[in-house]
C-alpha positions as CSV (number, residue, x, y, z in Angstrom):
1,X,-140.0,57.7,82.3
2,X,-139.5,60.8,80.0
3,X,-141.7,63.2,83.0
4,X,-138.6,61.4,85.8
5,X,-136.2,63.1,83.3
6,X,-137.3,66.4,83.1
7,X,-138.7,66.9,86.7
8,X,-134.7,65.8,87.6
9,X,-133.4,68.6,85.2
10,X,-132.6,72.0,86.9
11,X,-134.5,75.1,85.6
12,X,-132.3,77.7,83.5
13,X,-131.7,81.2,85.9
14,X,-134.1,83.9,85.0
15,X,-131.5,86.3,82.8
16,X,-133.7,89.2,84.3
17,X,-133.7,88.1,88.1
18,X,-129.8,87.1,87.6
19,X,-128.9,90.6,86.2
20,X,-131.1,92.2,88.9
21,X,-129.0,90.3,91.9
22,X,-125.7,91.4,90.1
23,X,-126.7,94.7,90.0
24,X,-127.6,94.3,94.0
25,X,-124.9,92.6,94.9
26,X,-122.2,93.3,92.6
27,X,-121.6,89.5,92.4
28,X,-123.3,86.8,90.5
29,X,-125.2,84.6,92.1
30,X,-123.4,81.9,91.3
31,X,-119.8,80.9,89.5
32,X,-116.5,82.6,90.0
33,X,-117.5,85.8,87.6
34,X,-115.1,85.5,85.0
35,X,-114.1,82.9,82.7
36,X,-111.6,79.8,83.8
37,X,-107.8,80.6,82.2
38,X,-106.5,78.0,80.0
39,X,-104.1,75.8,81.3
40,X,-101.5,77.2,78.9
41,X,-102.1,80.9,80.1
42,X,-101.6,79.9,83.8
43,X,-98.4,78.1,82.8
44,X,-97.5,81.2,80.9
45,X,-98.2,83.5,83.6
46,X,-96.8,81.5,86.4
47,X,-93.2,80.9,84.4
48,X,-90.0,83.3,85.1
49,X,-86.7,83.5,83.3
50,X,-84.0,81.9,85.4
51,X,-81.7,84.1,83.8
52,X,-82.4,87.7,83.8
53,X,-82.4,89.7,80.6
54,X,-79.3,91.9,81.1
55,X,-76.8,89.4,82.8
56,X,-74.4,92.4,83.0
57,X,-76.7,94.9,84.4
58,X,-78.0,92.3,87.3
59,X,-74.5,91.5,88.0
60,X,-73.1,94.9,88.3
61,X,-76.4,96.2,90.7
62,X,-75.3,93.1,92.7
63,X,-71.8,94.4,93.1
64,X,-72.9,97.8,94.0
65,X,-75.3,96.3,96.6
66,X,-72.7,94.2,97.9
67,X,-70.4,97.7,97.8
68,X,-72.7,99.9,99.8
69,X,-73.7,96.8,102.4
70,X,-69.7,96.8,103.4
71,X,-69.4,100.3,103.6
72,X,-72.6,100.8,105.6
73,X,-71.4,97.7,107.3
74,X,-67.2,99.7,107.8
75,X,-68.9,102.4,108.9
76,X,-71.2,101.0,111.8
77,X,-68.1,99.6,113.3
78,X,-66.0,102.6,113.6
79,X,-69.2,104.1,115.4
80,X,-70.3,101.1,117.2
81,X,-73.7,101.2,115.7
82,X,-75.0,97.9,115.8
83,X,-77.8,97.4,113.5
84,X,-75.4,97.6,110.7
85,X,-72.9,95.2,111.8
86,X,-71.7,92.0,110.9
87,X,-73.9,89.2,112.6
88,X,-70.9,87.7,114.3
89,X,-70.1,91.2,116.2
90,X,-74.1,91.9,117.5
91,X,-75.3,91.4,120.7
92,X,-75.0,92.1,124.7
93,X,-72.1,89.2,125.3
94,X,-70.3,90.3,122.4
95,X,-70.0,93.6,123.1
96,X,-69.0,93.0,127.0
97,X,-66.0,90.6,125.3
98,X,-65.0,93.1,123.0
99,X,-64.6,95.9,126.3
100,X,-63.2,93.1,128.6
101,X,-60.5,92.4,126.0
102,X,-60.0,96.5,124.8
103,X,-59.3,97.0,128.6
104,X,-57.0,94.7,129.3
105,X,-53.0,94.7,128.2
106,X,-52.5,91.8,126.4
107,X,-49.7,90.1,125.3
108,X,-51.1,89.3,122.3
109,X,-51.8,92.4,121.3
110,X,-47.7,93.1,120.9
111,X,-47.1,89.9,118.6
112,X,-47.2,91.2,115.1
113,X,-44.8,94.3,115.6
114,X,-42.2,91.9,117.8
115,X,-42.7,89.6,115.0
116,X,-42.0,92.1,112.2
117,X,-39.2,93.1,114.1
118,X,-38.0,89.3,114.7
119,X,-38.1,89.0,110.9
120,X,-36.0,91.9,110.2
121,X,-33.4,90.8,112.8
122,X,-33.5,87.2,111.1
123,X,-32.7,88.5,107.3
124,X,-30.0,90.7,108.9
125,X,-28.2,87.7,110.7
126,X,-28.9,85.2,107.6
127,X,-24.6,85.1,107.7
128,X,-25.0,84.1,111.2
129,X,-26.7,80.7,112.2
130,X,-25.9,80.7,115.6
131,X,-27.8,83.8,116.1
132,X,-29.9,82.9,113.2
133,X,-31.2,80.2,115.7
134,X,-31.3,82.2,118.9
135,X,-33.9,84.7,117.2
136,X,-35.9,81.6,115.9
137,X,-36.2,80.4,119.5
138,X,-37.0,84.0,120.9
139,X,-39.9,84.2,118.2
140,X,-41.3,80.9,119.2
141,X,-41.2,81.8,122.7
142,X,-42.7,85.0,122.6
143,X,-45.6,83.3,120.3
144,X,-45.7,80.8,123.4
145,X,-46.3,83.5,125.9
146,X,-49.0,85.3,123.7
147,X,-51.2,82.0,123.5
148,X,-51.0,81.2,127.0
149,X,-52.0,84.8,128.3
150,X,-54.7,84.8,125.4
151,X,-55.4,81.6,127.5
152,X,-55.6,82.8,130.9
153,X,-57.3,86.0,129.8
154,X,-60.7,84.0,128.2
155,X,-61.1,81.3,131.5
156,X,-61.1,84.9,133.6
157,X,-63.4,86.3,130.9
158,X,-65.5,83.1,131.0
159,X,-66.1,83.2,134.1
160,X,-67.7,86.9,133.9
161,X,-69.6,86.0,130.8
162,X,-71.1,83.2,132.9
163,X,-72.0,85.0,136.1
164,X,-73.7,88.0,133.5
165,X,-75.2,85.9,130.9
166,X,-75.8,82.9,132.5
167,X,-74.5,80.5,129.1
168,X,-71.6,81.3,126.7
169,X,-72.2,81.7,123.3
170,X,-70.6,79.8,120.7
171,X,-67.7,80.4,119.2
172,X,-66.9,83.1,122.1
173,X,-63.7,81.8,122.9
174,X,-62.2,82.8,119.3
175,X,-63.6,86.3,118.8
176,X,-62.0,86.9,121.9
177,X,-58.5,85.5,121.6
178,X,-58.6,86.7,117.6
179,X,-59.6,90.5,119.0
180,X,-56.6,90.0,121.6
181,X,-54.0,89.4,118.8
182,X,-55.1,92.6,116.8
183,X,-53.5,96.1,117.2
184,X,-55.5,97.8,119.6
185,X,-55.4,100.8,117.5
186,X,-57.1,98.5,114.4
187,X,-59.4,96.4,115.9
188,X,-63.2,96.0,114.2
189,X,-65.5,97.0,116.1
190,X,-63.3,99.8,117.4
191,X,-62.5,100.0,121.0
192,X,-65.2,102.2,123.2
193,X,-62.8,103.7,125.5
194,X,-59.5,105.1,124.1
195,X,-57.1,103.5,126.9
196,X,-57.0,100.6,128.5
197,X,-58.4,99.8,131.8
198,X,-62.4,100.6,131.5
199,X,-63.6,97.6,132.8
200,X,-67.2,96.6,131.1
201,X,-69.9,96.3,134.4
């Protein structure tokens, strides 16, 4: 029985034929090398403030990030450079909307200086109601007209986005009509071509 027991026990690694392998090899033979951390030092190591230090300091590098990523951000749409701009203005289709729309003479494009004007003319004939109500009802119906050429501009515009792209992208119809109802001369991306009528191919 007691002969059994040691026959099963393993024999203890020669130190001198270990330490020649290492020296070989650069490795021990066996084992990972170095000795298992405690579970408290893993724990230790592994943990992370979820507040940082200077609360003030992180906040105020996050504002100058955020700072320099809008400028960098202004300054690719004034020169149409694309990597820099907003996700919502990248890409081929948006691009051929944005020269569709900066070529054609929309309506819409008129409505904030009429209305400024309408407003104007409204404080001026406050004494007036008659009149008062006359400019209302011109306002309305110029806001009228705007929408429904906005309208009939995007199911022409559509209709070229579908023969050139094959699909429309979401949310096409809005960047369109929302670029339509800006100032030519302030619209973001700016305009390509300086005048109207340079159609996109």
């Amino acid at each position: 029985m007691f002969s059994r027991n040691k026959a099963a026990t393993p024999a203890a690694p020669d130190p001198v034929t270990e330490a020649a392998k290492i020296e070989q090899t650069g490795a021990p033979s066996s084992g990972k090398g170095r000795p298992t951390p405690r579970r408290s030092e893993a724990e230790a190591r592994n943990r992370r403030p979820l507040v940082p230090a200077d609360r003030k300091g992180a906040a105020k590098a996050a504002r100058e990030r955020q700072r320099e990523e809008r400028a960098r951000q202004y300054k690719a749409m004034q020169e149409g450079d694309e990597r820099y701009m907003p996700p919502r203005d990248k890409g081929a289709q948006r691009r051929y909307v944005r020269d569709y729309v900066d070529a054609r003479w929309n309506i819409a494009e008129f409505f904030l200086p009429v209305a400024l004007v309408f407003v104007l003319v409204n404080f001026a004939v406050t004494q007036l109601p008659v009149l008062a109500l006359y400019v209302l009802i011109a306002l309305y119906a110029v806001v009228l007209i705007a929408i429904g050429d906005s309208v009939l501009m995007w199911q022409r515009l559509k209709r070229r986005l579908q023969a050139r792209f094959g699909i429309v992208e979401r949310g096409t119809a809005m960047y369109a009509i929302m670029r339509a109802f800006q100032i030519r001369r302030s619209r973001m991306p700016k305009p390509t071509h300086k005048k109207h009528g340079v159609w996109p191919e």
